[in-house]
N, C-alpha and C positions, 0 to 999 in steps of 0.2 A: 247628278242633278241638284240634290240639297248641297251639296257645296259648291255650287254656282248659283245657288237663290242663295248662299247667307254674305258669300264674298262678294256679290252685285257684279257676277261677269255674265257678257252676254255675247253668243255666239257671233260669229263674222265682223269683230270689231277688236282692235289693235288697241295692245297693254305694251307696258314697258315697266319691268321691275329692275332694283341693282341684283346682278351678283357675283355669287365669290363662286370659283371655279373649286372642284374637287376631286382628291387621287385618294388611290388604292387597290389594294390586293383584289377585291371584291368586284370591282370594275372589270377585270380583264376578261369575264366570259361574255362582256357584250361587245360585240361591233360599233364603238364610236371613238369620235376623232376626244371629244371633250365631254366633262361632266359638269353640270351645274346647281348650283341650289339657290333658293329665293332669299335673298338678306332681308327684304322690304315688303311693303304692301303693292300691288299692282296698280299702276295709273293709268290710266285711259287717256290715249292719244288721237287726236285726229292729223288721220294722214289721208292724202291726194295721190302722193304714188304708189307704186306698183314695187316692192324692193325684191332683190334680188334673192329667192330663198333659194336652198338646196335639197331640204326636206319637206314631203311632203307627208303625212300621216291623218290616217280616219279609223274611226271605229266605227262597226256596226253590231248593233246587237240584234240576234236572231233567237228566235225559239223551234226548237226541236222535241218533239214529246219524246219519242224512242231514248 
């Protein structure tokens, strides 16, 4: 959350950063096709369609006393 009130992102709304792809050894215990890292700062784009993802990903945070 404080690193989205300091970078000014806001949920449900499309950024588009450059970047440069990355390898190695350290990668290979995850399942994906590619690796990425941010070069730049994020832009806020407005878009009207719908584009084609592949991935979908969510977080929930829960609390459990026990």
């Amino acid at each position: 959350m404080r690193y989205m009130i300091d970078k000014n992102i806001y949920p449900c709304t499309w950024y588009e950063v450059e970047v440069i792809e990355i390898s190695g050894e350290e990668w290979n215990k995850y399942l994906v096709d590619k690796r990425y890292v941010a070069k730049g700062e994020l832009v806020k784009v407005d878009r009207e369609d719908i584009p084609n993802l592949r991935v979908l990903a969510f977080d929930i945070e829960t609390y459990n006393p026990k």
